[in-house]
KOLVEXDREN-54337 format. One record per residue (C-alpha): z negated, y, x negated. Coordinates in Angstrom, 3 decimals, m for minus. Example, Ala and Ser with C-alpha at 12.3 -4.5 7.8 and 13.67 -1.06 7.14 Angstrom:
# KOLVEXDREN-54337
<pt w="m7.800" v="m4.500" u="m12.300"/>
<pt w="m7.140" v="m1.060" u="m13.670"/>
END
This chain:
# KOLVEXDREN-54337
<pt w="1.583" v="5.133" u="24.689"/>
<pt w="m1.825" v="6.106" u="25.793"/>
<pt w="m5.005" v="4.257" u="25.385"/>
<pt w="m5.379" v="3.867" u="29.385"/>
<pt w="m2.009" v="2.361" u="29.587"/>
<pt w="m3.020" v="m0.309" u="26.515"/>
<pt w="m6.198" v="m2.131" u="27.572"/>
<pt w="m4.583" v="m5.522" u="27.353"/>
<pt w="m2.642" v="m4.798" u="24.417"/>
<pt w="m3.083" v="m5.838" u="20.638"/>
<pt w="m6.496" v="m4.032" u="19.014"/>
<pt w="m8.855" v="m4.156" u="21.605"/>
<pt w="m9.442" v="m8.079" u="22.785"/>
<pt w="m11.657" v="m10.435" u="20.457"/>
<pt w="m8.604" v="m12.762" u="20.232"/>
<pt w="m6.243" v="m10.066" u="18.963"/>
<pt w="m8.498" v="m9.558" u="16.031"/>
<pt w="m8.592" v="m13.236" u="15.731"/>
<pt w="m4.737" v="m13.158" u="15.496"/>
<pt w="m4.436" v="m10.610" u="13.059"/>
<pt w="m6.861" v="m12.434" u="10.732"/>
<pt w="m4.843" v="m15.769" u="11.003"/>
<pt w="m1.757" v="m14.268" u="10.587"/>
<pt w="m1.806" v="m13.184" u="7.140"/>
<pt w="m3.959" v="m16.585" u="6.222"/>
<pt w="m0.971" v="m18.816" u="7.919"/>
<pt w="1.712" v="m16.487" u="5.310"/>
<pt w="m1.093" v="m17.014" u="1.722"/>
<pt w="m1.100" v="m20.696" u="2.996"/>
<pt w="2.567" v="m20.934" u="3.573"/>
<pt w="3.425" v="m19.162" u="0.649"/>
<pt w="1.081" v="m21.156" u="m1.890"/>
<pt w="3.239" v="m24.118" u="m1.031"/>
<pt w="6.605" v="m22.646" u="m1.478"/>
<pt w="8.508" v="m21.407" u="m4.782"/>
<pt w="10.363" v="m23.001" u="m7.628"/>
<pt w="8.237" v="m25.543" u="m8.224"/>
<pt w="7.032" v="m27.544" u="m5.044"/>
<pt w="3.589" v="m28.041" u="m4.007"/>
<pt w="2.444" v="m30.452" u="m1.385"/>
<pt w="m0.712" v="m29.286" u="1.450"/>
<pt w="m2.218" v="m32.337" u="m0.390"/>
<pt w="m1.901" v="m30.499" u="m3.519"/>
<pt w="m3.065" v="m27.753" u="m2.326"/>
<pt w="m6.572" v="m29.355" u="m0.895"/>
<pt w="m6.515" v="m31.146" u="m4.305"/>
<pt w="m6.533" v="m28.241" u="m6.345"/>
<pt w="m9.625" v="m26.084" u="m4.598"/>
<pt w="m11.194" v="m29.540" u="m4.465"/>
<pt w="m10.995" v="m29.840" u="m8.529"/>
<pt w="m11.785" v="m26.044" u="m8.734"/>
<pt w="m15.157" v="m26.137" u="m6.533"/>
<pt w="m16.125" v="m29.570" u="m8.418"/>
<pt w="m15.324" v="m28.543" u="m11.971"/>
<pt w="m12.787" v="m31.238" u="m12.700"/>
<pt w="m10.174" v="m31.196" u="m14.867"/>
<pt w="m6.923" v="m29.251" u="m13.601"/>
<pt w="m3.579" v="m30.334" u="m13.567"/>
<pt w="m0.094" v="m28.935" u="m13.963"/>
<pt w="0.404" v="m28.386" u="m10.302"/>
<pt w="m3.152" v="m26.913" u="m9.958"/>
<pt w="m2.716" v="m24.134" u="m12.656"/>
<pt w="m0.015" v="m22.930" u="m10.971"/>
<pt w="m1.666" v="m22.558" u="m7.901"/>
<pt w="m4.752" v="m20.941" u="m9.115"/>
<pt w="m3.856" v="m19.091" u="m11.868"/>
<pt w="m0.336" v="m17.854" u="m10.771"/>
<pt w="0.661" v="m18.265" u="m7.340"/>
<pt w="m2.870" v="m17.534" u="m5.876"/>
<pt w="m3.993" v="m13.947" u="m7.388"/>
<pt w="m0.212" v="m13.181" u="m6.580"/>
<pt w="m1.012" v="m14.254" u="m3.129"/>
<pt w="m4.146" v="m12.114" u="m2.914"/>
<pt w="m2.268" v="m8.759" u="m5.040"/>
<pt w="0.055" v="m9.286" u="m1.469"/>
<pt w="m1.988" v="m9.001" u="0.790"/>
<pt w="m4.622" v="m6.551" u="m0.335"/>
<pt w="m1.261" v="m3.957" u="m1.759"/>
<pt w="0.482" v="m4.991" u="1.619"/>
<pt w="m2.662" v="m4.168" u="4.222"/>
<pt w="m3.323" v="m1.355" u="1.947"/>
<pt w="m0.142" v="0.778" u="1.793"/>
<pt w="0.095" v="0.097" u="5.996"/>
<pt w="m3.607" v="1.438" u="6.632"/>
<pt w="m2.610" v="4.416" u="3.626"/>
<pt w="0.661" v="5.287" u="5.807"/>
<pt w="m0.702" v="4.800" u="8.821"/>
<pt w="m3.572" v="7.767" u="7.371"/>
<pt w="m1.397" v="10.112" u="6.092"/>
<pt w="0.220" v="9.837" u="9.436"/>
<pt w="m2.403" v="11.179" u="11.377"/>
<pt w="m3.109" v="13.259" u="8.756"/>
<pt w="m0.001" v="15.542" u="8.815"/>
<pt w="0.783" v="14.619" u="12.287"/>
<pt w="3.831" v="13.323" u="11.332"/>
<pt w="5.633" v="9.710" u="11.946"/>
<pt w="7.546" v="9.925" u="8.684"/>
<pt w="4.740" v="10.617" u="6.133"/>
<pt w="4.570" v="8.074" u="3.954"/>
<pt w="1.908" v="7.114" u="1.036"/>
<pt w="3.680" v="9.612" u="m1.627"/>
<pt w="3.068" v="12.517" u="0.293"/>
<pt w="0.786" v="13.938" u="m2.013"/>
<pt w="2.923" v="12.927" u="m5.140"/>
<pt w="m0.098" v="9.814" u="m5.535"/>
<pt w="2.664" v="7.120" u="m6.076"/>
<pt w="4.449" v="9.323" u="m8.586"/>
<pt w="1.762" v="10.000" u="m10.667"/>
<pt w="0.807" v="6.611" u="m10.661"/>
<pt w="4.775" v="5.692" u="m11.976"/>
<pt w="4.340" v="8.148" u="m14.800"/>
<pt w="0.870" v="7.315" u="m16.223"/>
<pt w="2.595" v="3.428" u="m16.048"/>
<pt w="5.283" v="4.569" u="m17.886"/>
<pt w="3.452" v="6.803" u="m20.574"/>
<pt w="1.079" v="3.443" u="m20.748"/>
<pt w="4.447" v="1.294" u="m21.478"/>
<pt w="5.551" v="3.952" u="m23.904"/>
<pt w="2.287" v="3.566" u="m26.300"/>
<pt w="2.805" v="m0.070" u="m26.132"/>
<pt w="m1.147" v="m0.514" u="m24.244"/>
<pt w="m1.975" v="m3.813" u="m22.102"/>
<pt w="m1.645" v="m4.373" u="m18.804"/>
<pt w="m5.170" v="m3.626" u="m17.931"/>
<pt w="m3.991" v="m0.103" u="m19.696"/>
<pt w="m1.186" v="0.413" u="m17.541"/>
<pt w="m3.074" v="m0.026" u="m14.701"/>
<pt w="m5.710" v="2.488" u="m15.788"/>
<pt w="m3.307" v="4.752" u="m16.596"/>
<pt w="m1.208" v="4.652" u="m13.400"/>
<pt w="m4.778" v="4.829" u="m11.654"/>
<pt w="m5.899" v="7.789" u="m13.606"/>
<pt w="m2.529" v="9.705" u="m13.435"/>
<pt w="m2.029" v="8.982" u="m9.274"/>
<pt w="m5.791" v="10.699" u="m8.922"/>
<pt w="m4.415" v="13.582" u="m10.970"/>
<pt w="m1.474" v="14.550" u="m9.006"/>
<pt w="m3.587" v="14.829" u="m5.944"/>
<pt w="m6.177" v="16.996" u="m7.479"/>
<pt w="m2.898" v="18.906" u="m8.307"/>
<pt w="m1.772" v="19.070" u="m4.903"/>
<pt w="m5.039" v="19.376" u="m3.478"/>
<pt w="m5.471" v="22.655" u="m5.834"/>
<pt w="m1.949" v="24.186" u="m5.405"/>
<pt w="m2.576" v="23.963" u="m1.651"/>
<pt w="m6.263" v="25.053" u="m1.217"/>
<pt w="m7.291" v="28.653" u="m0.508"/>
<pt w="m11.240" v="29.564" u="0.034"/>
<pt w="m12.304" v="26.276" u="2.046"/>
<pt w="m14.965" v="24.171" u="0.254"/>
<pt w="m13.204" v="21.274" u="0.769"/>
<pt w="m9.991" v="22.693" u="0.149"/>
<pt w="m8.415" v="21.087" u="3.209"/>
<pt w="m8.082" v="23.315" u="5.877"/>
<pt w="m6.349" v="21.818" u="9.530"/>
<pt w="m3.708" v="24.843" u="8.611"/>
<pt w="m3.454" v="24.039" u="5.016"/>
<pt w="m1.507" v="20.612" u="6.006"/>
<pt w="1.976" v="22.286" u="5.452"/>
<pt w="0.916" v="23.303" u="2.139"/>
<pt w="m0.356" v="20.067" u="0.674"/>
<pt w="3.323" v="18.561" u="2.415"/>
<pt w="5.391" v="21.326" u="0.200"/>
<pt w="2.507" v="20.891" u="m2.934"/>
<pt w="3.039" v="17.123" u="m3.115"/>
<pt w="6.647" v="17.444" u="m3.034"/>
<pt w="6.540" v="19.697" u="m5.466"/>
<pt w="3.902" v="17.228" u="m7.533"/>
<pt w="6.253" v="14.383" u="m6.748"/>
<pt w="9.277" v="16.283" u="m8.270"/>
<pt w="7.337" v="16.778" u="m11.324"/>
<pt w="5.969" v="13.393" u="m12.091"/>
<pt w="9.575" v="11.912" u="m11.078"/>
<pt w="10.941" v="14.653" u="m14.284"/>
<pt w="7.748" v="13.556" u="m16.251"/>
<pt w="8.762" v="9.736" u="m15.979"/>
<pt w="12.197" v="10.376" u="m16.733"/>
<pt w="11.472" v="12.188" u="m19.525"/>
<pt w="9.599" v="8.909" u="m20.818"/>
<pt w="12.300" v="6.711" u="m19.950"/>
<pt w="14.631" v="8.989" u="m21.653"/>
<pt w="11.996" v="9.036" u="m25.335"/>
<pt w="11.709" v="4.906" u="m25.071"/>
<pt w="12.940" v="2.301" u="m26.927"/>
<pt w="16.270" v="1.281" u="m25.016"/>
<pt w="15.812" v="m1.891" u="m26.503"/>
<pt w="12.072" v="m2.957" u="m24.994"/>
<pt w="10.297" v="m0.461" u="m23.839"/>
<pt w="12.704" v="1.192" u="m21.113"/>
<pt w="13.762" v="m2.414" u="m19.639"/>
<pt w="9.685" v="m2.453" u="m19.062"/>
<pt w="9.422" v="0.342" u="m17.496"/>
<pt w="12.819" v="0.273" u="m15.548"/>
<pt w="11.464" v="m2.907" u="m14.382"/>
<pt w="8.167" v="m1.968" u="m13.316"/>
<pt w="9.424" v="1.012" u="m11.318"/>
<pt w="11.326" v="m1.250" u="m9.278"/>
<pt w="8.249" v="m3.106" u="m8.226"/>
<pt w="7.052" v="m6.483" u="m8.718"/>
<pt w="3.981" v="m8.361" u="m8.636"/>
<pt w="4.816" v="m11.044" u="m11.103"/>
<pt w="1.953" v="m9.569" u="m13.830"/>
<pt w="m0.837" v="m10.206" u="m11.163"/>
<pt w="m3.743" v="m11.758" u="m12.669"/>
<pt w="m7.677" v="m12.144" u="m11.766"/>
<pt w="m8.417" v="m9.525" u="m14.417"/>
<pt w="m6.116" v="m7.207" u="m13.002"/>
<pt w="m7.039" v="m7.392" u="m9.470"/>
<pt w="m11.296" v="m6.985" u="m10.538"/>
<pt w="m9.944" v="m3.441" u="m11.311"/>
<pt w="m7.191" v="m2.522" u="m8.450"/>
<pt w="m8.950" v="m4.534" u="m5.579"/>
<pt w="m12.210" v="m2.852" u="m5.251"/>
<pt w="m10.774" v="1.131" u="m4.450"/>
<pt w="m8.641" v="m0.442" u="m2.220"/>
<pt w="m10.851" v="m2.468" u="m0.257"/>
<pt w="m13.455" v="0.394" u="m0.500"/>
<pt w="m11.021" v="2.838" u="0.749"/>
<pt w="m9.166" v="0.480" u="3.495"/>
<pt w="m12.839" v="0.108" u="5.030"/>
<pt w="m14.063" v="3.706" u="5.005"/>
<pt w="m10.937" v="4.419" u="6.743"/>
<pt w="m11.047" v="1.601" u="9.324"/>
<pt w="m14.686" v="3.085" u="9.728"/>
<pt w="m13.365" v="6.331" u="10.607"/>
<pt w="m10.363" v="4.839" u="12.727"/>
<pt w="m12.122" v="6.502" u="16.159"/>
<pt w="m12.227" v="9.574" u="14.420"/>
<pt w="m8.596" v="9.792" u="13.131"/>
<pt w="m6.972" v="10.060" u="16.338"/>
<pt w="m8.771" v="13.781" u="15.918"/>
<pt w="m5.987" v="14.608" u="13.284"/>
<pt w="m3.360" v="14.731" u="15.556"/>
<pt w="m4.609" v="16.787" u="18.096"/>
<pt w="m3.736" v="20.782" u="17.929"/>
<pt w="m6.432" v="22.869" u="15.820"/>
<pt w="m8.350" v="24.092" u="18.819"/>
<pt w="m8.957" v="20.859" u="20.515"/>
<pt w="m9.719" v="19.409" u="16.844"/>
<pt w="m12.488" v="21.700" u="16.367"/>
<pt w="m13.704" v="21.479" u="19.803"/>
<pt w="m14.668" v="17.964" u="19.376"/>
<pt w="m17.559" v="18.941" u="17.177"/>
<pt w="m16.224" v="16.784" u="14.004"/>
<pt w="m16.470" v="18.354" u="10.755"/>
<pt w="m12.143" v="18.071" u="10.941"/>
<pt w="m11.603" v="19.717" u="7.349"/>
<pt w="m13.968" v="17.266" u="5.908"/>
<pt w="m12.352" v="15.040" u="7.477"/>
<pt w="m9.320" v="15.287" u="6.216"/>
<pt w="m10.447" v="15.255" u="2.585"/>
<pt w="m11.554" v="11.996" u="3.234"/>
<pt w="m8.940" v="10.755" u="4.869"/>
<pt w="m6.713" v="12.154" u="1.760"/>
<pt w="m9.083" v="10.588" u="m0.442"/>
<pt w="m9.225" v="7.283" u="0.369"/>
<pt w="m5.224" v="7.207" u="1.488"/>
<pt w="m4.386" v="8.131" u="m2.217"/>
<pt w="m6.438" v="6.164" u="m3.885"/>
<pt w="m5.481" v="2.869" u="m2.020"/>
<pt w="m1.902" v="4.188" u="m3.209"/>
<pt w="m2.754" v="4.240" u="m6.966"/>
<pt w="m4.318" v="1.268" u="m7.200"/>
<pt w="m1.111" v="m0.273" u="m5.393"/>
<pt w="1.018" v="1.316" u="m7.574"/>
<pt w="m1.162" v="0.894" u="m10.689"/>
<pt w="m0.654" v="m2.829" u="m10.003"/>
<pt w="2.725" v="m3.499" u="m8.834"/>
<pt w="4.623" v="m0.659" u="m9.138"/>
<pt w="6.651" v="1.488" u="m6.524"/>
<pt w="7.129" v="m0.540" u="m3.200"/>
<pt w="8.459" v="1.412" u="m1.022"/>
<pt w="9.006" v="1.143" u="3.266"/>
<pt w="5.854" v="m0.437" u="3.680"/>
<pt w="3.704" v="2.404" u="4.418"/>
<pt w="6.300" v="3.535" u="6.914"/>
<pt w="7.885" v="0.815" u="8.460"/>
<pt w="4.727" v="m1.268" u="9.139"/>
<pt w="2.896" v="1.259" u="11.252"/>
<pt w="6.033" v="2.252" u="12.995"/>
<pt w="6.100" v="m1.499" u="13.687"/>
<pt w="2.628" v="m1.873" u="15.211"/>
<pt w="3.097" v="0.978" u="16.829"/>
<pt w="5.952" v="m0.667" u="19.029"/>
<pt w="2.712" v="m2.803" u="19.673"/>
<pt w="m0.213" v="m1.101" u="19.963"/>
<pt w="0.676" v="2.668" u="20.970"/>
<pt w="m0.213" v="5.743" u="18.692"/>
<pt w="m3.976" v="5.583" u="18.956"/>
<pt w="m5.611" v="4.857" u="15.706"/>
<pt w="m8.296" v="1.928" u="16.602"/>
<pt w="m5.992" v="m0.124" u="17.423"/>
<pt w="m3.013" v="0.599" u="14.827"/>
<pt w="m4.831" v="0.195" u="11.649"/>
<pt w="m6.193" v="m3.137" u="12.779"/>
<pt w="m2.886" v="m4.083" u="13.634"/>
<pt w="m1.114" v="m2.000" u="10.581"/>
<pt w="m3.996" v="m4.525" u="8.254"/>
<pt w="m2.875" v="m7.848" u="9.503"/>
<pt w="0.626" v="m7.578" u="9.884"/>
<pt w="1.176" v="m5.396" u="6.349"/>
<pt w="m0.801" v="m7.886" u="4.396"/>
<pt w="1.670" v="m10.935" u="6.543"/>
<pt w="4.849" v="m8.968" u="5.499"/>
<pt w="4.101" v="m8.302" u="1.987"/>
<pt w="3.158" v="m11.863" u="1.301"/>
<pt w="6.410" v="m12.843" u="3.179"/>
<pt w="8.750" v="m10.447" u="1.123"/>
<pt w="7.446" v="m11.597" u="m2.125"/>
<pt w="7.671" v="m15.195" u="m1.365"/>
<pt w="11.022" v="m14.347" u="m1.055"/>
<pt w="11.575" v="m12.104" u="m4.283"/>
<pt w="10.620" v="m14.902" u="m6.249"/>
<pt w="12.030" v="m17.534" u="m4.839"/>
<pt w="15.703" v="m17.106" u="m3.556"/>
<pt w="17.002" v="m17.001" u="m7.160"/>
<pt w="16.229" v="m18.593" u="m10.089"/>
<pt w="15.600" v="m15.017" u="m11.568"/>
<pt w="13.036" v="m12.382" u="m9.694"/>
<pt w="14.373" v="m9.750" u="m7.465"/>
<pt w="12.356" v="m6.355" u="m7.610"/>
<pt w="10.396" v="m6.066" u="m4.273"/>
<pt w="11.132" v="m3.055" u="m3.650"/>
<pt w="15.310" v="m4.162" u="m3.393"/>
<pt w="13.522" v="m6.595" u="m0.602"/>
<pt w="11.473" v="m3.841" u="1.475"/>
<pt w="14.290" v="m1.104" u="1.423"/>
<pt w="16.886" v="m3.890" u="2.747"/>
<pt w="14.683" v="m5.082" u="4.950"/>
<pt w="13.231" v="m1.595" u="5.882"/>
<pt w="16.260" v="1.123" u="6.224"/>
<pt w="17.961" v="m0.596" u="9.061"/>
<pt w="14.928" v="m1.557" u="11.442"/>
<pt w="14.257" v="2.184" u="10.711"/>
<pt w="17.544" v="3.376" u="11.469"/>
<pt w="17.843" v="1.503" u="14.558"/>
<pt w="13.963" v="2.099" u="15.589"/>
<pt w="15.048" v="6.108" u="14.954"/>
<pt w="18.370" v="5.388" u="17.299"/>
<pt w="15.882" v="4.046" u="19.426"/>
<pt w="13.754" v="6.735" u="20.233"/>
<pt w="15.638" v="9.521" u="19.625"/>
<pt w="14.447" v="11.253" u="16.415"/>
<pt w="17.539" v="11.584" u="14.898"/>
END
């Protein structure tokens, strides 16, 4: 879809923004009220009310506050996050199916996790960890793919980095079953089978003061470079005829996309689908051009993820891995979205 044929259509109005704002607001509120143990909108108002006054908290509060609501936030900051990262890489490699482990990111993240899990370190460790490790395997990729570019990035190096990040995601995926293999099958490698799967039942307010601020750093440089993006699919000619510093560019773009995908992963594990069926989604919506998908890949992936774990933890008595949820949910709108149009 072009950009002349989409002037009425979701992106560009004020009242579209508007709409993707309350969206993912109606699905926190929504989902604060539902799960195992049932909370009233009048227990809701009465909980913020005790919090702002500094009166003492009940039962029902402390589950809204200190469990359900950093969940709640974890959802929609991982959800909008992984969209905008997908709907970057993207553009970046011109390519409808790239997802947020391109660049082997998510897999590095799994296996500093796991080596965390393995030396028995806190949660707050894990998370560095996974953080630390997800950075490494795109400076990996980054250097198996550069040649003499100062930035490393070239607009012909992006079939390198593609075969360099599957290569870095092979390796990490060998790395972390290696570490699965050396764990305790008693404790340790339930843990980290577990947190593979993905889940964001160990969300806290100490956890997200780490994970939150790359990925709300990240998610607005590249909404801030959303005109620009649109650059990144065009052929290399017409990209450097635009007068953009394109291989710049692209480091950025690769930058910010990976580490909104470790700090994801650092803090919830391995979702998958959501950084490729979201966009697809919103692109349904919005067309292919960039200022108006990653506004629209924002609302709707922080809506969805806040939907799909409201419903991980509470259609049995026992937590279903989220990433079970977004794979069921995922492989046949993409199967019948690929029917659709043809890629197949």
């Amino acid at each position: 879809m072009s950009d002349s044929g989409g002037k009425g259509r979701l992106g560009l109005s004020p009242a579209a923004h508007v709409l993707l704002v309350i969206i993912p607001v109606a699905a926190a509120v929504c989902a604060l009220m539902i799960g195992r143990y049932a909370v009233t909108p009048g227990d809701m108002i009465g909980a913020f009310s005790r919090l702002i006054s500094g009166a003492e908290m009940t039962r029902s509060d402390i589950v809204l506050i200190n469990m359900r609501l950093p969940r709640i936030a974890l959802a929609l900051l991982c959800g909008a996050g992984l969209s905008v990262s997908g709907c970057a890489f993207q553009a970046l490699f011109a390519n409808p199916l790239a997802t947020p482990d391109t660049l082997g990111v998510a897999s590095g993240s799994s296996f500093g996790a796991a080596l965390a899990i393995l030396f028995g370190l806190p949660s707050l460790g894990i998370q560095g960890s996974a953080m630390l490790f997800g950075l490494t395997a795109l400076m990996l990729t980054k250097l198996c793919a550069s040649g003499r570019s100062p930035y490393g990035v070239r607009a012909s190096d992006t079939s390198a980095m593609v075969l360099s990040g599957i290569m870095m995601q092979s390796l990490f995926t060998a790395l972390v079953s290696l570490v699965k293999f050396a764990a305790d099958t008693e404790n340790q490698l339930p843990a980290i089978t577990y947190w593979l799967m993905g889940s964001l039942a160990s969300a806290s307010w100490k956890s997200l003061m780490l994970g939150a601020p790359p990925i709300i750093i990240a998610a607005a440089v590249l909404y801030l470079l959303r005109w620009r993006l649109n650059l990144l699919t065009l052929s290399d000619d017409e990209a450097r005829s635009s007068g953009v510093n394109i291989p710049r560019l692209r480091l950025m773009t690769a930058l910010c996309s990976a580490m909104i995908t470790a700090s994801c992963v650092s803090m919830c594990g391995q979702v998958g689908w959501v950084g490729l069926l979201v966009p697809h989604f919103c692109r349904m919506l919005t067309g292919g051009s960039l200022r108006r998908l990653l506004p629209a890949s924002i609302g709707v992936g922080a809506a969805f993820m806040v939907a799909v774990d409201t419903a991980a933890r509470s259609i049995t008595a026992s937590e279903i891995p989220i990433s079970i949820l977004t794979a069921v949910i995922g492989a046949p709108f993409f199967i019948a979205l690929m029917r659709r149009n043809r890629l197949t």
